[in-house]
mmCIF file of the N, C-alpha and C atoms, coordinates in Angstrom:
data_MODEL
# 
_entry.id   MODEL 
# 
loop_
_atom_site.group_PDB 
_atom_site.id 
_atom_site.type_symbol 
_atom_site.label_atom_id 
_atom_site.label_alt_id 
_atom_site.label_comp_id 
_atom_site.label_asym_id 
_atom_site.label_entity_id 
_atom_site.label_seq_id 
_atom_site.pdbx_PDB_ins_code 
_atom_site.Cartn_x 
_atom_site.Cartn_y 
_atom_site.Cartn_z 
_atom_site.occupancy 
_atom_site.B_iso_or_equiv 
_atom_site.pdbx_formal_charge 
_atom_site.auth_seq_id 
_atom_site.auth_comp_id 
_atom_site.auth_asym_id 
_atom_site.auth_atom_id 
_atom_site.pdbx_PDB_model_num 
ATOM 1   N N  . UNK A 1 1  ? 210.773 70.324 -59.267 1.00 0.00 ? 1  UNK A N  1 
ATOM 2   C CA . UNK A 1 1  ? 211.496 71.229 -58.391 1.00 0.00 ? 1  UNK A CA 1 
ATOM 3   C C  . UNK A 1 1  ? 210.709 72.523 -58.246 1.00 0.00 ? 1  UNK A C  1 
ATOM 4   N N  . UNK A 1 2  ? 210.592 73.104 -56.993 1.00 0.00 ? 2  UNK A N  1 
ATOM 5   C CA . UNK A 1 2  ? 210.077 74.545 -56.716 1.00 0.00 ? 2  UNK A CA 1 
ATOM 6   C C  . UNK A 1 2  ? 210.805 75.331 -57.356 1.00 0.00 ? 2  UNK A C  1 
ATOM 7   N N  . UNK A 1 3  ? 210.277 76.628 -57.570 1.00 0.00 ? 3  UNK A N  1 
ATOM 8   C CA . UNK A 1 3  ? 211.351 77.572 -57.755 1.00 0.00 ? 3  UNK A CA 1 
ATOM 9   C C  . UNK A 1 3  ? 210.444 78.723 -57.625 1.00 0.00 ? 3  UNK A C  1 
ATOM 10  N N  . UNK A 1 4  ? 211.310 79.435 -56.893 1.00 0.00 ? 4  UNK A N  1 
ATOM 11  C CA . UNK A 1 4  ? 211.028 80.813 -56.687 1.00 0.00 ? 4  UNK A CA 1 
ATOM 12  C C  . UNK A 1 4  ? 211.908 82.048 -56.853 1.00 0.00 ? 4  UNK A C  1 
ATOM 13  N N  . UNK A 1 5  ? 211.382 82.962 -57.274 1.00 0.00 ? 5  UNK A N  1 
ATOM 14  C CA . UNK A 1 5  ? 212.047 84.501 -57.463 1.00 0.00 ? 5  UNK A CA 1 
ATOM 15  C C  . UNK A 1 5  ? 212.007 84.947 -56.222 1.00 0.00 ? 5  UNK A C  1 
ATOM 16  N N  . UNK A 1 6  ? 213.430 85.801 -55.776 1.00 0.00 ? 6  UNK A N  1 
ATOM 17  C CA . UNK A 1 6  ? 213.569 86.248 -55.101 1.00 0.00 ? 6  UNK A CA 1 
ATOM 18  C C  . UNK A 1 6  ? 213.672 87.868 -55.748 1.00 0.00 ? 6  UNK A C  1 
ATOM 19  N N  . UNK A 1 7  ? 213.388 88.681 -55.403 1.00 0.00 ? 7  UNK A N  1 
ATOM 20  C CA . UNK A 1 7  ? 213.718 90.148 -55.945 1.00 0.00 ? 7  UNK A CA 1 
ATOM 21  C C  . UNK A 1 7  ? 214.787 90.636 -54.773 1.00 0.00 ? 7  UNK A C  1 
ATOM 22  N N  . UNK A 1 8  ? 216.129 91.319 -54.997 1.00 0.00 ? 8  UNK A N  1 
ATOM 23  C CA . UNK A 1 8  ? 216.387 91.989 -54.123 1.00 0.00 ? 8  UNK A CA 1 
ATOM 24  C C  . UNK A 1 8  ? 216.482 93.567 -55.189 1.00 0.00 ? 8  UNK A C  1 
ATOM 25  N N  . UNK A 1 9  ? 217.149 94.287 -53.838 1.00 0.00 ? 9  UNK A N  1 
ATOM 26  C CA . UNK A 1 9  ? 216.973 95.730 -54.263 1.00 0.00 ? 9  UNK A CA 1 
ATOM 27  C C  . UNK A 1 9  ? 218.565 96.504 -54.079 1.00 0.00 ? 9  UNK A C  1 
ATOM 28  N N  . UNK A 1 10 ? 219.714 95.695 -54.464 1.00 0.00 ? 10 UNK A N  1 
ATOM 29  C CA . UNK A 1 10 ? 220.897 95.609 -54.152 1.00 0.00 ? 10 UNK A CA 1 
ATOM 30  C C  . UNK A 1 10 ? 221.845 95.097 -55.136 1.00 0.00 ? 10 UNK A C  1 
ATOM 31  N N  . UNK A 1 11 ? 222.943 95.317 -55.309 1.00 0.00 ? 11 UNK A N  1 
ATOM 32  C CA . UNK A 1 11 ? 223.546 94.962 -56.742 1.00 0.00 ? 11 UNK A CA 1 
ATOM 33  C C  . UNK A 1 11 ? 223.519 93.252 -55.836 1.00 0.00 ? 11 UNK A C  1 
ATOM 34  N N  . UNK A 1 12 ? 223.808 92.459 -55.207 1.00 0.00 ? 12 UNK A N  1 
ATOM 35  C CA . UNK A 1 12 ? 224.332 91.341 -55.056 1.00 0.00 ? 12 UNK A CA 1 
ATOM 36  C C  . UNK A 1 12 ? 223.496 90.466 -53.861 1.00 0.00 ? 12 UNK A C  1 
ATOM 37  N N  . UNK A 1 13 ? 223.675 89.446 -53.095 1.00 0.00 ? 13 UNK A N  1 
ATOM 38  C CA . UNK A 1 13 ? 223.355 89.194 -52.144 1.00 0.00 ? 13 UNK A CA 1 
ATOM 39  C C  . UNK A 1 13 ? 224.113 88.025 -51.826 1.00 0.00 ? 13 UNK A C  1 
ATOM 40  N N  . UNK A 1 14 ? 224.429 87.559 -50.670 1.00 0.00 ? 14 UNK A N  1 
ATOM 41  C CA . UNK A 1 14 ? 225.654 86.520 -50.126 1.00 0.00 ? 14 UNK A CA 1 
ATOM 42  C C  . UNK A 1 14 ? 224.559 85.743 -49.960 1.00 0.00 ? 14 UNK A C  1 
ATOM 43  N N  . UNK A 1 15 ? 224.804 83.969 -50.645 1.00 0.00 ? 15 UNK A N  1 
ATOM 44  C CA . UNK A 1 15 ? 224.398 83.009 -50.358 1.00 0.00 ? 15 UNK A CA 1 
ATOM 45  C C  . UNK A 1 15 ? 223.605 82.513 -48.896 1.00 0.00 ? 15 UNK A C  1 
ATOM 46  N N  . UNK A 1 16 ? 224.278 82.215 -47.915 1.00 0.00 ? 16 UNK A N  1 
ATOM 47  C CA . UNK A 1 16 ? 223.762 82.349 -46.595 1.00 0.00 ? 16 UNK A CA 1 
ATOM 48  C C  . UNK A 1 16 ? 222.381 83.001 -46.521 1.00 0.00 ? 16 UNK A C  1 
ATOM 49  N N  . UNK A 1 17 ? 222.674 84.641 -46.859 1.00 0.00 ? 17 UNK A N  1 
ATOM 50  C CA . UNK A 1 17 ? 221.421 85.690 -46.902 1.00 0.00 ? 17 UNK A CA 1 
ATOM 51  C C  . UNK A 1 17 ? 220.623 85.259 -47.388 1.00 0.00 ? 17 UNK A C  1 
ATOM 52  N N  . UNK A 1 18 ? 220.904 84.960 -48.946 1.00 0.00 ? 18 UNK A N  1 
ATOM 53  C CA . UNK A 1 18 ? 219.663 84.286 -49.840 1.00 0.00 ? 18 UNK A CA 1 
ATOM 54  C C  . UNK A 1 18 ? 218.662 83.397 -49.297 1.00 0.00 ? 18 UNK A C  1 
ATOM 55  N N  . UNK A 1 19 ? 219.382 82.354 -48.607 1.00 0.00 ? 19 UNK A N  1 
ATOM 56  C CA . UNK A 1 19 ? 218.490 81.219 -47.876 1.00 0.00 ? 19 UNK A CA 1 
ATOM 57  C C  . UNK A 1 19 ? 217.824 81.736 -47.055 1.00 0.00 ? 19 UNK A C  1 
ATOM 58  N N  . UNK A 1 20 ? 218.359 82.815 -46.122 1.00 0.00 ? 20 UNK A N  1 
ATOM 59  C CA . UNK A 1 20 ? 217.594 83.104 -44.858 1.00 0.00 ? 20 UNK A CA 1 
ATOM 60  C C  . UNK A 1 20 ? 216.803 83.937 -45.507 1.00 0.00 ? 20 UNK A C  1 
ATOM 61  N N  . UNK A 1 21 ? 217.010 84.741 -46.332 1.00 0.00 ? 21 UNK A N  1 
ATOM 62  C CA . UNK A 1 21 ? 215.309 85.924 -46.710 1.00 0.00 ? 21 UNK A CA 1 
ATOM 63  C C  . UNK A 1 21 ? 214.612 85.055 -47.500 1.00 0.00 ? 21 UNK A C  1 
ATOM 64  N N  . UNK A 1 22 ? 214.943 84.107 -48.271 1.00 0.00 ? 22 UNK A N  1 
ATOM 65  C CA . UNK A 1 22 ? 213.701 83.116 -48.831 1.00 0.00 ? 22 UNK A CA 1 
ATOM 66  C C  . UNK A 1 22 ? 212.943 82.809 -47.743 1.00 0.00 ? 22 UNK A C  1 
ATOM 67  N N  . UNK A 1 23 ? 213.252 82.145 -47.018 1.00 0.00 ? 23 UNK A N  1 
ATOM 68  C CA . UNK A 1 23 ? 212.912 81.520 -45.596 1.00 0.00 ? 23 UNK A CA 1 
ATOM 69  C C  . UNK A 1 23 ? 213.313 79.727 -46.373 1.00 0.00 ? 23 UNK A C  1 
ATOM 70  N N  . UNK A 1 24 ? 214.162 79.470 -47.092 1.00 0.00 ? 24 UNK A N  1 
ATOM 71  C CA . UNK A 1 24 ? 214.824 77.788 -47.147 1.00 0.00 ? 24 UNK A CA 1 
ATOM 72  C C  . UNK A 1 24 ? 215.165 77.291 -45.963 1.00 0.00 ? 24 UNK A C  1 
ATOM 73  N N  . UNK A 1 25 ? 215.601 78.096 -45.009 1.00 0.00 ? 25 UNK A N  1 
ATOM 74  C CA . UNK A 1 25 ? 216.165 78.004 -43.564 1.00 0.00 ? 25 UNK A CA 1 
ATOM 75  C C  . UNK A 1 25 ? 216.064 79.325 -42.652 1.00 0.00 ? 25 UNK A C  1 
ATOM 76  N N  . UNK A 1 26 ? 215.567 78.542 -41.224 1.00 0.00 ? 26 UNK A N  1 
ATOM 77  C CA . UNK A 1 26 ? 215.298 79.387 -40.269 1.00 0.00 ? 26 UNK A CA 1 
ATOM 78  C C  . UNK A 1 26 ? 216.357 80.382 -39.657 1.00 0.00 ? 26 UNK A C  1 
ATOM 79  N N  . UNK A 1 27 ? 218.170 80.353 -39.883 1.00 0.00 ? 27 UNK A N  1 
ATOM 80  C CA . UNK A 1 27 ? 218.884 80.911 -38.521 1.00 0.00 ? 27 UNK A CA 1 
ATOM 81  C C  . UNK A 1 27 ? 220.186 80.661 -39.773 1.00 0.00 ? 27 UNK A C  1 
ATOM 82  N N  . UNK A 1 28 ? 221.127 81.594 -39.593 1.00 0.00 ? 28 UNK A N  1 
ATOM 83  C CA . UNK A 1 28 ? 221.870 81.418 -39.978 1.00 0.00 ? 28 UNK A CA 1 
ATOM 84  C C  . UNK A 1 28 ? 223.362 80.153 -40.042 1.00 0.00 ? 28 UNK A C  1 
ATOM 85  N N  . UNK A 1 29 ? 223.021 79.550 -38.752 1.00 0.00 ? 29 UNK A N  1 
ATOM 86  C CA . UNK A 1 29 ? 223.717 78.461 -38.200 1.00 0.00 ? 29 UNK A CA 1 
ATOM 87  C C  . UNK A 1 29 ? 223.103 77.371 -39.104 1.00 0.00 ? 29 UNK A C  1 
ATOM 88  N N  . UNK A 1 30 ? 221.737 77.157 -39.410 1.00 0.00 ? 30 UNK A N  1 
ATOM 89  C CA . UNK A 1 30 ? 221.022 76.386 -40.308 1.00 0.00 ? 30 UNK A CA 1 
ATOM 90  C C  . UNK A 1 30 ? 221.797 76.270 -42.047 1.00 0.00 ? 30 UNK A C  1 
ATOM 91  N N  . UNK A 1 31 ? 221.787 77.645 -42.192 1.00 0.00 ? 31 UNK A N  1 
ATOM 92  C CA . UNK A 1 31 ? 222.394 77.769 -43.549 1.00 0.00 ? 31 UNK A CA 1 
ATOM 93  C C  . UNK A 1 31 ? 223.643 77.686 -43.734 1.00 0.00 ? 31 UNK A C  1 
ATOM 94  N N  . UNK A 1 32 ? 224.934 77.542 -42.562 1.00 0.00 ? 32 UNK A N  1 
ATOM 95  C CA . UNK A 1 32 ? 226.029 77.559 -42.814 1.00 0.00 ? 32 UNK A CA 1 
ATOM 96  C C  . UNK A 1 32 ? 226.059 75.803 -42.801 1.00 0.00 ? 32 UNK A C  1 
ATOM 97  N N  . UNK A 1 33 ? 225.118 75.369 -41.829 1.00 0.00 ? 33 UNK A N  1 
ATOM 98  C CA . UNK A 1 33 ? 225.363 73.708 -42.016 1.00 0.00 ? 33 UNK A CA 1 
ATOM 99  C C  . UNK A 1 33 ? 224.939 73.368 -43.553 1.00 0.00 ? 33 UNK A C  1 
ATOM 100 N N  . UNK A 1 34 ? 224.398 73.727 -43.686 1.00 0.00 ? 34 UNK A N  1 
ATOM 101 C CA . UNK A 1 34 ? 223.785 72.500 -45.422 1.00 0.00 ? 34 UNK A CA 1 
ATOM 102 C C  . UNK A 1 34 ? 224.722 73.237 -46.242 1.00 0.00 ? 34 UNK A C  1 
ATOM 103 N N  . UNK A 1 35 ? 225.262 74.636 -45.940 1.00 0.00 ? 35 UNK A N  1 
ATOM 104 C CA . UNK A 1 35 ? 226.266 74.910 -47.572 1.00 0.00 ? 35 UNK A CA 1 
ATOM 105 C C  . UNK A 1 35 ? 227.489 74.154 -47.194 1.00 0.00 ? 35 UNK A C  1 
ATOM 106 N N  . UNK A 1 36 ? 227.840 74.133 -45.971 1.00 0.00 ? 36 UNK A N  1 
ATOM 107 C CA . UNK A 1 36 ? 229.191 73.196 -45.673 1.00 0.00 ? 36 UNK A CA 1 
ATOM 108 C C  . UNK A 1 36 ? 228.848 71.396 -45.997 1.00 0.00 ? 36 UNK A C  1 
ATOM 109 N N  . UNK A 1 37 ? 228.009 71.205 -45.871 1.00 0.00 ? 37 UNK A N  1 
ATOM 110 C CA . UNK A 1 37 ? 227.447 69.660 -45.970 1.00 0.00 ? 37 UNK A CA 1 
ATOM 111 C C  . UNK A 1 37 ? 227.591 69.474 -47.367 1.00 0.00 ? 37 UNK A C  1 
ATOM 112 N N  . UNK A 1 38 ? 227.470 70.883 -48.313 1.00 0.00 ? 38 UNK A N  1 
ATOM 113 C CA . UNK A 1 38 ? 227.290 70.306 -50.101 1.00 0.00 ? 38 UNK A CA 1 
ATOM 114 C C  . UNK A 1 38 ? 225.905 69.982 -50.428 1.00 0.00 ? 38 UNK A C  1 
ATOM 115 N N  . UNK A 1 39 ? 225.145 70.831 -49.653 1.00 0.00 ? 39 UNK A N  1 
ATOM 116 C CA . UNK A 1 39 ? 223.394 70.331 -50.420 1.00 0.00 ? 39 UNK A CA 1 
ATOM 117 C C  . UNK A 1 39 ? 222.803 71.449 -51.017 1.00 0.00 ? 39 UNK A C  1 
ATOM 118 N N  . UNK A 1 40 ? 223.703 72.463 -51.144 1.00 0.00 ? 40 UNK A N  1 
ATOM 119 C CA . UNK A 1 40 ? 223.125 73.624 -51.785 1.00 0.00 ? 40 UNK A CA 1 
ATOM 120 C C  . UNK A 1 40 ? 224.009 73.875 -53.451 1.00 0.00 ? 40 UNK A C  1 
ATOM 121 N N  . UNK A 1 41 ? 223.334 73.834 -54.216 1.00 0.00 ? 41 UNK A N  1 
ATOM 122 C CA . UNK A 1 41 ? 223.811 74.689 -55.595 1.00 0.00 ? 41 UNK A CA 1 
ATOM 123 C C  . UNK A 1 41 ? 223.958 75.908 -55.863 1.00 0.00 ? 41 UNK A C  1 
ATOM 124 N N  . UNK A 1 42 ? 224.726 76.165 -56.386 1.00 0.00 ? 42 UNK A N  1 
ATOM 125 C CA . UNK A 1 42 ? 224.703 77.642 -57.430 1.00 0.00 ? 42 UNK A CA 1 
ATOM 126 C C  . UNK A 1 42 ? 224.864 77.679 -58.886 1.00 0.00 ? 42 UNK A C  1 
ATOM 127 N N  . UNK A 1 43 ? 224.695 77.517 -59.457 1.00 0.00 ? 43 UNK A N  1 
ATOM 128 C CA . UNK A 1 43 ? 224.301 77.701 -60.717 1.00 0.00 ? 43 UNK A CA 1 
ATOM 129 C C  . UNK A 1 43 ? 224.373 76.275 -61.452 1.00 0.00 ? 43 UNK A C  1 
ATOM 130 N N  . UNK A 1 44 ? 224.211 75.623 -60.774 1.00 0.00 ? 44 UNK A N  1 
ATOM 131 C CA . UNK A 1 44 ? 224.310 74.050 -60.993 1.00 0.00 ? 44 UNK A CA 1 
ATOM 132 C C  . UNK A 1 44 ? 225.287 73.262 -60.534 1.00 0.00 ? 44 UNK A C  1 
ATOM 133 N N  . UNK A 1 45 ? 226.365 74.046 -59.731 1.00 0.00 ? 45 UNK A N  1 
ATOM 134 C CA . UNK A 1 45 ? 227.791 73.602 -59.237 1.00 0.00 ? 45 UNK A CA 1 
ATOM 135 C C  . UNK A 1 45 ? 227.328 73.534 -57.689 1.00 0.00 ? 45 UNK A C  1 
ATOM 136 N N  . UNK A 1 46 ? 227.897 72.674 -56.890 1.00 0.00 ? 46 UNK A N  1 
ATOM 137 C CA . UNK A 1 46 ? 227.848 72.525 -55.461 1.00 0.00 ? 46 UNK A CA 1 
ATOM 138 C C  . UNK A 1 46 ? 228.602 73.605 -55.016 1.00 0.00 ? 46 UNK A C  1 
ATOM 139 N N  . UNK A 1 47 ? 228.245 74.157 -54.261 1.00 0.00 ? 47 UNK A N  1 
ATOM 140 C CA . UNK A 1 47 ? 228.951 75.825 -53.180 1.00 0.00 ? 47 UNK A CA 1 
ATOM 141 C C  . UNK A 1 47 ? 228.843 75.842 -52.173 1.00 0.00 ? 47 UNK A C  1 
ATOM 142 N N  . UNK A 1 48 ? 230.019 75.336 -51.507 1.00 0.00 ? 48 UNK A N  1 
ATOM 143 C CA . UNK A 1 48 ? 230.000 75.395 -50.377 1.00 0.00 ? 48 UNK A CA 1 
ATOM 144 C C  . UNK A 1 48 ? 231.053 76.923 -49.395 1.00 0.00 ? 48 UNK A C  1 
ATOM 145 N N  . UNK A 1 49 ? 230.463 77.912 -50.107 1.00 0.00 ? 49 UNK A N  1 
ATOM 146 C CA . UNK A 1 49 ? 231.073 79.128 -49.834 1.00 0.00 ? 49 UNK A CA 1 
ATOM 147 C C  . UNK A 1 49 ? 229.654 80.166 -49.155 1.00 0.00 ? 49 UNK A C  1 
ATOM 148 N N  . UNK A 1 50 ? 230.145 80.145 -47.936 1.00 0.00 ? 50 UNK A N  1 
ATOM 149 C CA . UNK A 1 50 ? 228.721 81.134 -47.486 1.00 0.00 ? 50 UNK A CA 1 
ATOM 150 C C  . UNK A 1 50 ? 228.283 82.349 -48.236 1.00 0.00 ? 50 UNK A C  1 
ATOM 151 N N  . UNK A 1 51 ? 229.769 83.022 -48.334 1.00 0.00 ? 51 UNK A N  1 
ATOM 152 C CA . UNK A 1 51 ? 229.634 84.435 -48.644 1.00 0.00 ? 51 UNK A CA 1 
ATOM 153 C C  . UNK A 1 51 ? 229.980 84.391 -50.385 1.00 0.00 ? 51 UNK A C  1 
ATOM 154 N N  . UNK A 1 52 ? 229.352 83.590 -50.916 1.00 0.00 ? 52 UNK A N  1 
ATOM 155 C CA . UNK A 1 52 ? 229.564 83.374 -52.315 1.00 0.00 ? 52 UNK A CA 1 
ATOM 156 C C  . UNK A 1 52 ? 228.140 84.790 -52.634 1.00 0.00 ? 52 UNK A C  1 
ATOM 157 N N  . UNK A 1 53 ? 228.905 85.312 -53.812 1.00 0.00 ? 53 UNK A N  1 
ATOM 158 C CA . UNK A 1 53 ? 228.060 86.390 -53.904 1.00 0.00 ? 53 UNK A CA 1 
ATOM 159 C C  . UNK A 1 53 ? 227.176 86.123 -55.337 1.00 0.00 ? 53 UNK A C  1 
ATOM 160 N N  . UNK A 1 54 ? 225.506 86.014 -55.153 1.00 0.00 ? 54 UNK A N  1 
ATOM 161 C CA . UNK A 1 54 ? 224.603 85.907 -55.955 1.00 0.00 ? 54 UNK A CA 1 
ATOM 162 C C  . UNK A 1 54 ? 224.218 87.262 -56.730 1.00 0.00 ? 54 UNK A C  1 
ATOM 163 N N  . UNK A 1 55 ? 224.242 87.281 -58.330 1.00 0.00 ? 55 UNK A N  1 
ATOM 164 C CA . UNK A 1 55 ? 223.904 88.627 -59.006 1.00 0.00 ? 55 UNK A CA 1 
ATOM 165 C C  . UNK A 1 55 ? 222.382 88.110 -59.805 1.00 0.00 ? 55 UNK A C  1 
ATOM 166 N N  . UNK A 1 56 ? 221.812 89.299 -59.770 1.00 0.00 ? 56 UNK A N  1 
ATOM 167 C CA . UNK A 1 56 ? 220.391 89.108 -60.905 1.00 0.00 ? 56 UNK A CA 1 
ATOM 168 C C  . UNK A 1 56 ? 220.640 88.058 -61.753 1.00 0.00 ? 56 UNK A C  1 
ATOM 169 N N  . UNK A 1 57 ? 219.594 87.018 -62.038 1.00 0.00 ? 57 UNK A N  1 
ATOM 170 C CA . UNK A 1 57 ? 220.149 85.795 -63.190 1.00 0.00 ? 57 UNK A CA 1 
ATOM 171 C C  . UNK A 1 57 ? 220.503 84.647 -62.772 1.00 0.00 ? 57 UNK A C  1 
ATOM 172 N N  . UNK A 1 58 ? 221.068 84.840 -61.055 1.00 0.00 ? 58 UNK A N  1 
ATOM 173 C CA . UNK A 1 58 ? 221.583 83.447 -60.501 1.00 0.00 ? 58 UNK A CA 1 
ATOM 174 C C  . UNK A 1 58 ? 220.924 82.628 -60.133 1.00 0.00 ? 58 UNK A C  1 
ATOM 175 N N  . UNK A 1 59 ? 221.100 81.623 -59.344 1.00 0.00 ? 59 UNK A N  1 
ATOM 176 C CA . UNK A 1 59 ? 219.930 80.406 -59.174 1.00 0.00 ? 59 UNK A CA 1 
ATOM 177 C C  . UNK A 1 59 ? 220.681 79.411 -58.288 1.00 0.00 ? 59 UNK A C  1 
ATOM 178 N N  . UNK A 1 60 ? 220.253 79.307 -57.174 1.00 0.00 ? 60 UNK A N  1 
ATOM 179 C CA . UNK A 1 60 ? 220.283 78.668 -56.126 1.00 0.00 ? 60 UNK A CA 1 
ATOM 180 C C  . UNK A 1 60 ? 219.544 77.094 -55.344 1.00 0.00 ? 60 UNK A C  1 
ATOM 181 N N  . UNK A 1 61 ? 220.209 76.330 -55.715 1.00 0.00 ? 61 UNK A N  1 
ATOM 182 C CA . UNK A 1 61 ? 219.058 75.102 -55.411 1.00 0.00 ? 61 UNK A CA 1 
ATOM 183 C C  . UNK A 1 61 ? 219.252 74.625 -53.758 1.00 0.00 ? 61 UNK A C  1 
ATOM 184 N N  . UNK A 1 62 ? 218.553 73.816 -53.491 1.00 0.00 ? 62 UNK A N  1 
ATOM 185 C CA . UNK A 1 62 ? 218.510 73.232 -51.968 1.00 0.00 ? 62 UNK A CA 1 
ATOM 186 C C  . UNK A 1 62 ? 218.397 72.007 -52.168 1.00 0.00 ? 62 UNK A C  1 
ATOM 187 N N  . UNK A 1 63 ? 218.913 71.011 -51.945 1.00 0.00 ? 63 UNK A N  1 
ATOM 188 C CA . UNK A 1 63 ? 218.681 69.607 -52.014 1.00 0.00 ? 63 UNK A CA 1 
ATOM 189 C C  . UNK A 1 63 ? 217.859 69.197 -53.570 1.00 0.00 ? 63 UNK A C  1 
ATOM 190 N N  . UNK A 1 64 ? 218.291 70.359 -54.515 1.00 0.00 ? 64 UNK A N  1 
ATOM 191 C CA . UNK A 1 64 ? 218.156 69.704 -55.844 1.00 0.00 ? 64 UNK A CA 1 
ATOM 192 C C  . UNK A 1 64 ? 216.252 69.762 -55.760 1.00 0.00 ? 64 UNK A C  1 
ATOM 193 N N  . UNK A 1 65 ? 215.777 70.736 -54.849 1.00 0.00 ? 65 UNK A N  1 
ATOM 194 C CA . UNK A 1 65 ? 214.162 70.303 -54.811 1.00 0.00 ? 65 UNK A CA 1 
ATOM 195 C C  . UNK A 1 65 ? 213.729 71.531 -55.150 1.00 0.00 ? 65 UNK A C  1 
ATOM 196 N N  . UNK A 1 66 ? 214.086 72.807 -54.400 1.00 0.00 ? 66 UNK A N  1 
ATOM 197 C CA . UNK A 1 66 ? 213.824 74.014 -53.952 1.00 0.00 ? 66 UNK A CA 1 
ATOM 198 C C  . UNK A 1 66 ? 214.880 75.290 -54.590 1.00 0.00 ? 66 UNK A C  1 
ATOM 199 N N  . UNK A 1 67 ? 214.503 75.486 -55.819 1.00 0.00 ? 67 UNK A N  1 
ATOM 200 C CA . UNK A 1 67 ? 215.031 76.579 -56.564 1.00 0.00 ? 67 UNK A CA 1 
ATOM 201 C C  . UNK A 1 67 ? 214.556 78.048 -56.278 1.00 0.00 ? 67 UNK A C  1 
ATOM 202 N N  . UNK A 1 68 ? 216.155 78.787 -56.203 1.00 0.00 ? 68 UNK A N  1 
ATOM 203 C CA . UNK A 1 68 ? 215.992 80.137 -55.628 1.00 0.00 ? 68 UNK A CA 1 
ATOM 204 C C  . UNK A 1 68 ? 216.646 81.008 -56.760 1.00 0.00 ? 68 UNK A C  1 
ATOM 205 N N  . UNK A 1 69 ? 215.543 81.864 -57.832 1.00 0.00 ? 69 UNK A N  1 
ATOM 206 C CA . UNK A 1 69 ? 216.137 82.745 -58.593 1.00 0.00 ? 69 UNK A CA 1 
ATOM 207 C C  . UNK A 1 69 ? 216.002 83.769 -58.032 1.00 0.00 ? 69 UNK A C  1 
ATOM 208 N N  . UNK A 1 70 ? 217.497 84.373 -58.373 1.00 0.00 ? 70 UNK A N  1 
ATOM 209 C CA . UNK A 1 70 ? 217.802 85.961 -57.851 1.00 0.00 ? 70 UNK A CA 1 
ATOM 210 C C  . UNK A 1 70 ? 216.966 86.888 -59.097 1.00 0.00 ? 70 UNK A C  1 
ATOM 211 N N  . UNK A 1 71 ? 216.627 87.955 -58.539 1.00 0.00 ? 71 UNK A N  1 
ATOM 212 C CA . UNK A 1 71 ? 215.712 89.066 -59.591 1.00 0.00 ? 71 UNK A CA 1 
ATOM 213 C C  . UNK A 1 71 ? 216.186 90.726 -59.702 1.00 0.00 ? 71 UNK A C  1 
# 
């Protein structure tokens, strides 16, 4: 599995966001389909909540391939 650090500069960041400033997905319409579909993780649990809010420590997967740590 990939994984990458994301740094933000903000106490939090909403799921959706996460994907789109990684670049996991191009458009926000992109990222609301796969978290509604169930192909995205959060901390190992399926989340299908856009505005699920990510803190320093969290970890975000994409089809179980493409890991997104928050920083």
């Amino acid at each position: 599995m990939d994984s990458h650090d994301i740094s933000i500069s903000t106490q939090f960041i909403k799921l959706q966001e996460l994907l789109k400033f990684a670049g996991a997905v191009e458009t926000g319409g992109d990222a609301k389909r796969i978290i509604q579909q169930g192909r995205v993780t959060v901390n190992g649990q399926t989340c299908t909540m856009r505005g699920k809010k990510l803190y320093p420590g969290d970890r975000a997967a994409v089809d179980g391939e493409t890991e997104l740590v928050v920083r």
